[in-house]
C-alpha positions as CSV (number, residue, x, y, z in Angstrom):
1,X,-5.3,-3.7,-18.1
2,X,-8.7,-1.5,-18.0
3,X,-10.4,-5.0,-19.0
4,X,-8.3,-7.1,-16.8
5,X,-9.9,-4.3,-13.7
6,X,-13.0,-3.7,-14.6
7,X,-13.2,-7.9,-14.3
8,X,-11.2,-7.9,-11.0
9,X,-13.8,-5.3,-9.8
10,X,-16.9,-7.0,-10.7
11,X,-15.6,-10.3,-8.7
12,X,-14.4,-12.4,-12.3
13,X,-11.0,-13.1,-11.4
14,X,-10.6,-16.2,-13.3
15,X,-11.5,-14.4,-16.0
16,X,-9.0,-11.6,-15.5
17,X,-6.5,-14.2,-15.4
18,X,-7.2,-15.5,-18.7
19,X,-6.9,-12.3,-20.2
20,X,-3.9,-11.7,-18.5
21,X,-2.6,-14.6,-20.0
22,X,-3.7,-14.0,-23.6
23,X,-2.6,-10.5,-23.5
24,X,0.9,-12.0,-22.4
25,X,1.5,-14.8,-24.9
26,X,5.2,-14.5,-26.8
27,X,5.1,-12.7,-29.5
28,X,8.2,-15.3,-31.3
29,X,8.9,-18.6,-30.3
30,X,11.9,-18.9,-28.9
31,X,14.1,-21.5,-27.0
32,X,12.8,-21.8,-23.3
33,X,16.1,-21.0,-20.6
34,X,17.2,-23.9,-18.8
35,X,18.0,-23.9,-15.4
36,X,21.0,-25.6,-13.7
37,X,19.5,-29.0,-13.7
38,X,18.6,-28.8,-17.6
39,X,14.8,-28.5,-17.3
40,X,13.3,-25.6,-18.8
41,X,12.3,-22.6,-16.7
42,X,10.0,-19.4,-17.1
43,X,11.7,-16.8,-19.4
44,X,11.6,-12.9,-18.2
45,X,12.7,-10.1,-19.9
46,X,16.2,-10.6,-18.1
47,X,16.6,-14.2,-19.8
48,X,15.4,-12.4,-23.6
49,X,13.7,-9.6,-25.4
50,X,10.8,-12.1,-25.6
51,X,10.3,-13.2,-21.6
52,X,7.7,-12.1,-19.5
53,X,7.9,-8.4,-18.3
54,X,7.7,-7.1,-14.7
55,X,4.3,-6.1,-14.8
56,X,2.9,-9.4,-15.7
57,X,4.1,-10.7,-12.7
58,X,3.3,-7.9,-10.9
59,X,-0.2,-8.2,-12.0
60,X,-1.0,-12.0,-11.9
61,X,0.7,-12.2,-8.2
62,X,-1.7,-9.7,-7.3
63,X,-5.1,-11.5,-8.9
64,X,-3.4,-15.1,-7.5
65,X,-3.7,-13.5,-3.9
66,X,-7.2,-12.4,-4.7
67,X,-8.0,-15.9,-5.1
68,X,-6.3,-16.9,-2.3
69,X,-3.6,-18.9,-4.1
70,X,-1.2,-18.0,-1.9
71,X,2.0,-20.2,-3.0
72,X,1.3,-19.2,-7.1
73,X,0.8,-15.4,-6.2
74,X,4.2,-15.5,-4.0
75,X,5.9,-17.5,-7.4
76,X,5.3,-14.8,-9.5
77,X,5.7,-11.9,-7.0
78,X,9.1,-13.6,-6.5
79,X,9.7,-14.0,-10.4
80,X,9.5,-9.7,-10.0
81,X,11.5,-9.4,-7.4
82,X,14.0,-11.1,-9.9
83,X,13.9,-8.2,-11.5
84,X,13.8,-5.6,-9.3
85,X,16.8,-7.9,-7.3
86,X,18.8,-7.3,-10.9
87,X,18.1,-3.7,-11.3
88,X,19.3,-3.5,-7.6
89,X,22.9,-5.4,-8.5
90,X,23.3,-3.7,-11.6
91,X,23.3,-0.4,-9.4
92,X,25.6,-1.9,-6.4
93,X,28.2,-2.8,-9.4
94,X,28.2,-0.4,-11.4
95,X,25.9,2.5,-10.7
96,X,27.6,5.3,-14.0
97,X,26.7,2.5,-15.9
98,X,23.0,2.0,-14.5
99,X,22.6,6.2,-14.5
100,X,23.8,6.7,-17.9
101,X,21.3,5.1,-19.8
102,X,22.0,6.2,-23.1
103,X,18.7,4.5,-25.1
104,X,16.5,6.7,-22.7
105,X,18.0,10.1,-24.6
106,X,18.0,8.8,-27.9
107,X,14.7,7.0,-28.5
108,X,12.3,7.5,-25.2
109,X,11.9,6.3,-21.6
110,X,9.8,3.3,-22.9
111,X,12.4,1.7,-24.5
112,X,14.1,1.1,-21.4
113,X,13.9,-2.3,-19.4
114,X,11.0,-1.7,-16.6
115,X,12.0,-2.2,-12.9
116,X,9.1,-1.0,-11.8
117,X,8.0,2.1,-10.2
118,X,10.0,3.0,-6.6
119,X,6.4,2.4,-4.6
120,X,6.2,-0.7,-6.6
121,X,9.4,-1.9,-5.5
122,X,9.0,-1.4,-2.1
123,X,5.2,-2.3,-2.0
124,X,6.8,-5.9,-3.6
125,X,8.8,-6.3,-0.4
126,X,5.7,-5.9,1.4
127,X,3.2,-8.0,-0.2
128,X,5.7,-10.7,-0.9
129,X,5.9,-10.3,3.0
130,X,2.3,-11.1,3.4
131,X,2.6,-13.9,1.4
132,X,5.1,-15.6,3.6
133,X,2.8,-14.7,6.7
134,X,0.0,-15.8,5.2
135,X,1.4,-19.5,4.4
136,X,3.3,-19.5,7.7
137,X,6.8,-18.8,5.9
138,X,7.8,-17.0,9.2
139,X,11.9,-17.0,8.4
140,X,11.2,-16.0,4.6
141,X,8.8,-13.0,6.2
142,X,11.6,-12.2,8.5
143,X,14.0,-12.0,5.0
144,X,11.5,-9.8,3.4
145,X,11.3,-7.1,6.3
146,X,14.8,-6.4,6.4
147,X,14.9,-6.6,2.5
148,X,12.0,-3.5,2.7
149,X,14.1,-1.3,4.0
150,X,17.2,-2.2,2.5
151,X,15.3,-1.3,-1.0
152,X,14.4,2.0,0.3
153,X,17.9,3.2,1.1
154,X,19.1,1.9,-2.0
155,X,16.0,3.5,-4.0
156,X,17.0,6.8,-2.1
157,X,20.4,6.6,-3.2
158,X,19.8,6.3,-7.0
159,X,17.4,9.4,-7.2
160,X,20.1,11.6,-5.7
161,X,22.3,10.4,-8.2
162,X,20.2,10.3,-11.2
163,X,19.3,14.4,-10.3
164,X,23.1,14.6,-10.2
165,X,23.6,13.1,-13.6
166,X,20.8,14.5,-15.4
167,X,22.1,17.8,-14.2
168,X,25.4,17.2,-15.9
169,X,23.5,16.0,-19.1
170,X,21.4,19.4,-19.1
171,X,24.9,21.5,-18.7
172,X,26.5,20.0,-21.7
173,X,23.7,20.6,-24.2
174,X,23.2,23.9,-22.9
175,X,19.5,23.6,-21.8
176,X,18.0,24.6,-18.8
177,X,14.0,23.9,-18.0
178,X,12.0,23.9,-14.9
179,X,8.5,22.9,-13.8
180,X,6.8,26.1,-14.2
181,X,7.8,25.4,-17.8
182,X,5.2,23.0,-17.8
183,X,2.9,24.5,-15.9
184,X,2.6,27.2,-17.9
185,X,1.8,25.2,-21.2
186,X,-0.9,23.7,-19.2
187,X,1.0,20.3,-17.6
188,X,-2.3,20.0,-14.9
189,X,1.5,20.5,-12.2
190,X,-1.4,21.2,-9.4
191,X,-2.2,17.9,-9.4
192,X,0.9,17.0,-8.3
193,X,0.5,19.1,-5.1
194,X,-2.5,18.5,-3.2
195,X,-2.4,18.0,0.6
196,X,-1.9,14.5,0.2
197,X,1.1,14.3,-1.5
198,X,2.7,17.3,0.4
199,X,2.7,15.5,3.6
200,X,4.6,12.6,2.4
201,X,8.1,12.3,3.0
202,X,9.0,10.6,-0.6
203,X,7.2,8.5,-3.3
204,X,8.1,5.1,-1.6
205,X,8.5,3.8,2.0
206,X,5.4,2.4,2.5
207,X,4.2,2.8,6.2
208,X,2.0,-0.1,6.1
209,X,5.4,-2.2,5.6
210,X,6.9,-0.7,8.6
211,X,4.0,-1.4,11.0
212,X,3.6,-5.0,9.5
213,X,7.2,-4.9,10.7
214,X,6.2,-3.9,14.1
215,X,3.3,-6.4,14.3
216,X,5.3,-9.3,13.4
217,X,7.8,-8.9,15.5
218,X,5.5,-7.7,18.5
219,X,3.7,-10.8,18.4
220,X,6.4,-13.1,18.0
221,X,7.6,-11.9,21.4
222,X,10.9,-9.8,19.4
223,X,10.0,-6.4,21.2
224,X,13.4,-4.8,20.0
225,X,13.0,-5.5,16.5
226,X,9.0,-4.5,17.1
227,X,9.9,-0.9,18.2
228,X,12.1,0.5,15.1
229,X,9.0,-0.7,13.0
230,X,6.7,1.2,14.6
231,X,8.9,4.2,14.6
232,X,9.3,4.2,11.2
233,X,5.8,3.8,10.2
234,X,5.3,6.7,12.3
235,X,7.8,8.7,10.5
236,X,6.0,8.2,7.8
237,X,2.4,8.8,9.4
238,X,2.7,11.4,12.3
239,X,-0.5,11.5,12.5
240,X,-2.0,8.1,12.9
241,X,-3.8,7.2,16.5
242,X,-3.1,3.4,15.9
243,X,0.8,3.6,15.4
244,X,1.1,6.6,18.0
245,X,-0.9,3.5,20.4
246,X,2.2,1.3,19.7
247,X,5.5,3.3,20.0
248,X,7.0,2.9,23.3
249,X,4.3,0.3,24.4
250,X,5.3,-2.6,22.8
251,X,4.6,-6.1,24.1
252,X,1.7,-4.3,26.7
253,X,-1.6,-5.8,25.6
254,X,-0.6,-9.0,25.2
255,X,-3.6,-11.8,23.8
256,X,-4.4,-14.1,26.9
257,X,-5.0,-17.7,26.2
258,X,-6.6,-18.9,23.5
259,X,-6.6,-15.3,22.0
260,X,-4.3,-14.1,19.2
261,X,-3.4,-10.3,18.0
262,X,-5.4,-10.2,15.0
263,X,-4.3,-7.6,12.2
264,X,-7.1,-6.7,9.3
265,X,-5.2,-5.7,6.2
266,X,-7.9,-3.6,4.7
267,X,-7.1,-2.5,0.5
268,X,-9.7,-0.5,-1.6
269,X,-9.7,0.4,-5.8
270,X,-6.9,0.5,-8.2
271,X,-3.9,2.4,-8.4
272,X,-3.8,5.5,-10.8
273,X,-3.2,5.1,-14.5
274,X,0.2,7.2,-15.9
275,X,-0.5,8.3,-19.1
276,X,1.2,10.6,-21.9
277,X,0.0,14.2,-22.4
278,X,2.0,16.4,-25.3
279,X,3.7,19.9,-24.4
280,X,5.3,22.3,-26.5
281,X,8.5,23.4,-24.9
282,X,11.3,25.8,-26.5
283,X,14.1,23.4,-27.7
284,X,17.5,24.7,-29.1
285,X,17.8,24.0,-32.8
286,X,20.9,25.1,-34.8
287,X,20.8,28.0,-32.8
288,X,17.5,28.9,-32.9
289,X,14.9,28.3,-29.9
290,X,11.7,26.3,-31.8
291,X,8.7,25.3,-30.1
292,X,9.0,21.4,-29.6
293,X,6.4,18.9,-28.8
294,X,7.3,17.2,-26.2
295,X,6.0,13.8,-24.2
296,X,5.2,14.1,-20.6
297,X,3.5,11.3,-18.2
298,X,0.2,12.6,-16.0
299,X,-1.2,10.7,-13.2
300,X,-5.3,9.6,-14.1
301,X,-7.0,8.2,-10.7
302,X,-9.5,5.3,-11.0
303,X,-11.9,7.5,-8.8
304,X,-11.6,7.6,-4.9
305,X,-12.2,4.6,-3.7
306,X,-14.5,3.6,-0.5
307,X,-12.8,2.6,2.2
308,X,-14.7,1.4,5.8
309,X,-14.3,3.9,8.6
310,X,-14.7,0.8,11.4
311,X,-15.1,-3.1,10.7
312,X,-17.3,-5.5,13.4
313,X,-15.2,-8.8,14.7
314,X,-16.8,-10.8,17.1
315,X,-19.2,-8.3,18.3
316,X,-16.2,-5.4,18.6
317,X,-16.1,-2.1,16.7
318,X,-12.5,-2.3,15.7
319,X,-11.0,1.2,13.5
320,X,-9.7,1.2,10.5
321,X,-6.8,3.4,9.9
322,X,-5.4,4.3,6.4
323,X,-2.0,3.7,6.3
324,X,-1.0,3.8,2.5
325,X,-2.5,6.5,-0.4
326,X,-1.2,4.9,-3.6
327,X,-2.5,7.7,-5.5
328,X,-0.7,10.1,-3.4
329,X,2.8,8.4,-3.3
330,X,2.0,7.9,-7.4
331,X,1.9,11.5,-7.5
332,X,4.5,12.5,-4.7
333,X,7.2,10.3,-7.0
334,X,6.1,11.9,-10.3
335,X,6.3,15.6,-8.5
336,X,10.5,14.2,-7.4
337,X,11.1,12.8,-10.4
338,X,9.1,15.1,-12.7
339,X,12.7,17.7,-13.2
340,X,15.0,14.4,-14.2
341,X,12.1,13.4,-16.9
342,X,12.1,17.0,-17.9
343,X,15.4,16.9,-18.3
344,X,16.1,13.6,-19.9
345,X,13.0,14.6,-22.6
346,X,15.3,17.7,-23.4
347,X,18.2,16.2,-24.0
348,X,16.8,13.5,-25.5
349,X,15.0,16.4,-27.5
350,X,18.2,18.2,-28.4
351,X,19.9,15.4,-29.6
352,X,16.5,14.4,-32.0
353,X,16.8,18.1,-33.4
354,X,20.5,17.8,-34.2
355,X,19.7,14.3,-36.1
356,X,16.7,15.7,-38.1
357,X,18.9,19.0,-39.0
358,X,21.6,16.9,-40.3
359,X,19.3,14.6,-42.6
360,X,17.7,17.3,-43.9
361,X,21.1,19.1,-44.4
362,X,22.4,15.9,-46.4
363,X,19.6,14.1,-47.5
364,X,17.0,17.3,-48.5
365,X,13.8,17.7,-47.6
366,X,12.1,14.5,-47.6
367,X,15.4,13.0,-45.7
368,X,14.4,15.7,-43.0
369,X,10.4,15.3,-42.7
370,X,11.1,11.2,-42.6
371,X,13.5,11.8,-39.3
372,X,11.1,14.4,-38.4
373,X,8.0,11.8,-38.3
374,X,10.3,9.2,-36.9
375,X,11.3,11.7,-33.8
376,X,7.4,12.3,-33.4
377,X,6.3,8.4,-34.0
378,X,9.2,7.2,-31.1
379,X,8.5,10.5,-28.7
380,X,5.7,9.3,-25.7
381,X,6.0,9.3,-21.6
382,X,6.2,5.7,-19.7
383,X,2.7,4.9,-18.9
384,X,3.9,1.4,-17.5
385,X,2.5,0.9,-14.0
386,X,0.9,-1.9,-11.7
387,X,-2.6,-1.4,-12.3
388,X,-4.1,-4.1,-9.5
389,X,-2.6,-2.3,-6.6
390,X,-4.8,-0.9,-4.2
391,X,-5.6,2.8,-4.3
392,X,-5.6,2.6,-0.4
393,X,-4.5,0.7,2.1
394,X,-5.4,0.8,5.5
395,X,-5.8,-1.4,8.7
396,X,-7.5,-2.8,12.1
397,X,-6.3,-4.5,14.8
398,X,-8.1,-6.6,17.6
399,X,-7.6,-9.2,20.4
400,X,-9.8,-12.2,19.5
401,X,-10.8,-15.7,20.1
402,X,-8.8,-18.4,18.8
403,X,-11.8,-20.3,17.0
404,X,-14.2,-19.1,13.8
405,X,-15.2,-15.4,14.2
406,X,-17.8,-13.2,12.6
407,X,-16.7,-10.2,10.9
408,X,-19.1,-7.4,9.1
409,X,-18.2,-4.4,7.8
410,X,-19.6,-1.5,5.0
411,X,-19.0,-1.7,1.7
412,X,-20.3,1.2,0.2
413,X,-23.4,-1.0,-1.4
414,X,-24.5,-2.7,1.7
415,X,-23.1,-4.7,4.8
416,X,-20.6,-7.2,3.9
417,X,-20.9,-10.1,6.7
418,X,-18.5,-13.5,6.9
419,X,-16.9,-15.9,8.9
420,X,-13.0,-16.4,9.6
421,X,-10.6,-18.5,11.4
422,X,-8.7,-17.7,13.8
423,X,-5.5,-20.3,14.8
424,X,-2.4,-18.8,14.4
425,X,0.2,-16.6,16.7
426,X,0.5,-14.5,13.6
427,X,-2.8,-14.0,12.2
428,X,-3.6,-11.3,8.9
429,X,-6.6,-11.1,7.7
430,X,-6.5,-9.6,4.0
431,X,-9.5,-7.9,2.4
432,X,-10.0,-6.0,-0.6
433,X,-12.6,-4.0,-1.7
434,X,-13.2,-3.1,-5.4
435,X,-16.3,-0.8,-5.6
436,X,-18.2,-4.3,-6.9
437,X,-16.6,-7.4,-5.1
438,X,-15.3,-7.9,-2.1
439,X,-12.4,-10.3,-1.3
440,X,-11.9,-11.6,2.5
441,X,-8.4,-13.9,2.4
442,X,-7.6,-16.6,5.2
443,X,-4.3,-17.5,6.4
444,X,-3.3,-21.3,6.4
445,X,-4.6,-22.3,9.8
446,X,-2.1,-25.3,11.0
447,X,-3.2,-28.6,12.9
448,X,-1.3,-27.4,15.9
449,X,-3.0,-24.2,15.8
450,X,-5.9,-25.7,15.8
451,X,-5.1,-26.9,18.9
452,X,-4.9,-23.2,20.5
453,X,-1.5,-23.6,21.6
454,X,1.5,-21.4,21.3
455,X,4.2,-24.3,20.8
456,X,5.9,-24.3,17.3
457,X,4.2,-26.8,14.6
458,X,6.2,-30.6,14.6
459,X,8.3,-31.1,11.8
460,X,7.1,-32.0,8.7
461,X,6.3,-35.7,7.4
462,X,7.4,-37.0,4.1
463,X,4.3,-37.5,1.8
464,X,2.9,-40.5,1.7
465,X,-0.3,-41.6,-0.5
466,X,-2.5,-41.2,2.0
467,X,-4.5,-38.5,1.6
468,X,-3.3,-35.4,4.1
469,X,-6.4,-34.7,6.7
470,X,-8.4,-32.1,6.7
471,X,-10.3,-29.9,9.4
């Protein structure tokens, strides 16, 4: 994935796809699922051990948006959600079953299927969201709202009892370990607290999902659904001016004719790298405390990223408010979750220990160093992680004229100046800055937009052969 950014950030997307795909290809051939009608469908990870993971949806959804291939980056994104929708089930069902994952102690947190990060989940709901919006999927938008916060309570509920369960695990081997621990072998645990990451509530709602929420629904005339998704953007951003504008206001500054609420969705840089660092922590070993190496993930920035403090549309100064610090809520999850990783290293740990006592015991010496280089060889930290997310995400907001409007804004190299159209009731504008390219979406601008009317677009025709006409 550093090639696949460093070509997204120089503006070769194409060519990050391609190396996407190559650094995706199946590593055994294997029969290709079928789906109900026979024909052969997309494998993932949930179909066989040789399907496409998570993260390579994840990441080509991301670079098909980039390119403004709206129905292929909503495929894939949806191919994710899959997953996520599995992990979600698997939970509802049975969640001692889901908890107990009994691979993670033995061999190492890698081994286990990836569902994605919690701010990945969530931040899934959201762009798959945009998606919709952006292709005029209204009722499909609608679905993904409600499913947005639905994850997050569910999300919520699993930490609690994964602590719970841990906790138990720790009891019965007799171990006990805490963050300072780590801190005091020189785990970089300072990181983990900065300003940033103290003021967020958790590692995962996403307050830019909320306030899309709000917008939606404000300017689709659904004030009562508008008003919760403001309030819980603001919960999760006291402090912003443009939320605080909203709450309690709803439906007040309403676009006059031939205008439309326009919402900039403004995304700079990568997400943060996770990456494996080794610490040497007291383990219990047939009764004796040894110093173990252990593996433990760390959170490596791509660099703060620049972000616009205003963006020009039409001649207006419009602000531009972060909404979303990926970095932060990277780090904010790993602070939560950094005691139950602790803890399942340990056990997992313990248990190694016991196994390499016990060949050596049998099997001699050489039985004991071969375990002993196996339990090194299998013992590193998750560095999984969706690399094309944004570092931040912020936006603007503006009444404008329905029609094609001029929009300029910095870039950190220079002025970045274009055109876009404006047709739609619902109208987001995507853009994405990468410290080298710049990426401006557009939203599919119907016929009857085009029009400047508010009435709903006529049902669809069946295709003919004639080709479909074009502004």
């Amino acid at each position: 994935m550093r090639g696949t950014v460093s070509l997204v950030r120089s503006g070769q997307v194409d060519d990050a796809l391609n190396q996407l795909e190559r650094n995706n290809k199946p590593l055994f051939a294997s029969d290709a699922p079928k789906d109900k009608e026979g024909q052969a469908k997309e494998s993932t990870v949930l179909d066989s051990v040789n399907g496409r993971d998570i993260l390579y949806y994840f990441e080509k959804g991301e670079l098909l948006c980039l390119k403004k291939e709206y129905e292929g980056s909503r495929d894939s994104w949806l191919m994710a959600d899959e997953i996520v929708r599995t992990w979600e089930d698997e939970y509802r069902a049975n969640p001692t079953k889901v908890l107990g994952e009994i691979g993670s102690f033995l061999v190492s947190d890698r081994v286990r299927r990836y569902d994605g990060q919690d701010y990945e989940k969530v931040f899934l709901s959201a762009k798959l969201t945009l998606d919709h919006i952006l292709l005029g999927n209204f009722d499909l938008a609608r679905v993904e709202m409600k499913k947005t916060y639905e994850r997050e309570k569910l999300i919520e509920s699993f930490r609690e009892k994964e602590y719970d369960k841990l906790k138990e695990e720790q009891d019965k081997q007799g171990v006990k370990t805490d963050t300072k621990d780590l801190a005091a072998k020189g785990y970089p645990l300072d990181e983990l607290d900065s300003p940033e990451v103290r003021q967020l509530k958790n590692g995962f709602q996403n307050a830019f999902a909320h306030y899309l929420a709000g917008y939606f629904f404000e300017v689709t005339g659904e004030y009562s659904l508008a008003e919760p998704g403001y309030r819980n953007a603001l919960a999760l951003q006291p402090n912003s001016k443009l939320i605080k504008e909203k709450v309690g206001k709803v439906g007040r500054n309403k676009p006059g004719p031939n205008e439309t609420d326009v919402l900039f969705v403004v995304e700079s840089g990568f997400a943060p790298a996770w990456k494996s660092v080794t610490i040497p922590l007291p383990i219990p070993v047939n009764r004796k405390w040894v110093a173990t190496p252990l593996s433990f993930p760390v959170i490596k920035s791509e660099g703060k990223s620049y972000m616009p403090a205003s963006l020009k549309a039409n001649g207006k100064e419009l602000t531009v408010e972060t909404l979303v610090n990926v970095d932060a809520m990277a780090r904010r999850q790993l602070k939560d979750q950094l005691p139950g990783i602790i803890g399942r290293t340990v056990v997992r740990a313990v248990a190694k220990s016991a196994l390499q006592y016990q060949a050596q015991k049998h099997g001699g010496a050489v039985a004991g160093i071969i375990a002993g280089i196996a339990s090194v060889a299998t013992e590193q930290a998750d560095e999984r992680a969706w690399r094309t997310l944004p570092e931040r995400l912020a936006v603007a907001r503006a009444i404008l004229p329905r029609g094609t409007v001029p929009i300029e804004f910095q870039t950190g190299s220079g002025v970045y100046k274009t055109e876009i159209t404006v047709g739609n009731r619902v109208t987001v504008i995507p853009i994405r800055l990468t410290n080298g390219a710049v990426y401006v979406g557009q939203p599919r601008v119907e016929a009857w937009a085009d029009a400047f009317t508010d009435e709903p677009p006529p049902p669809a025709k069946p295709r003919g052969k004639a080709p479909r006409k074009t502004k």
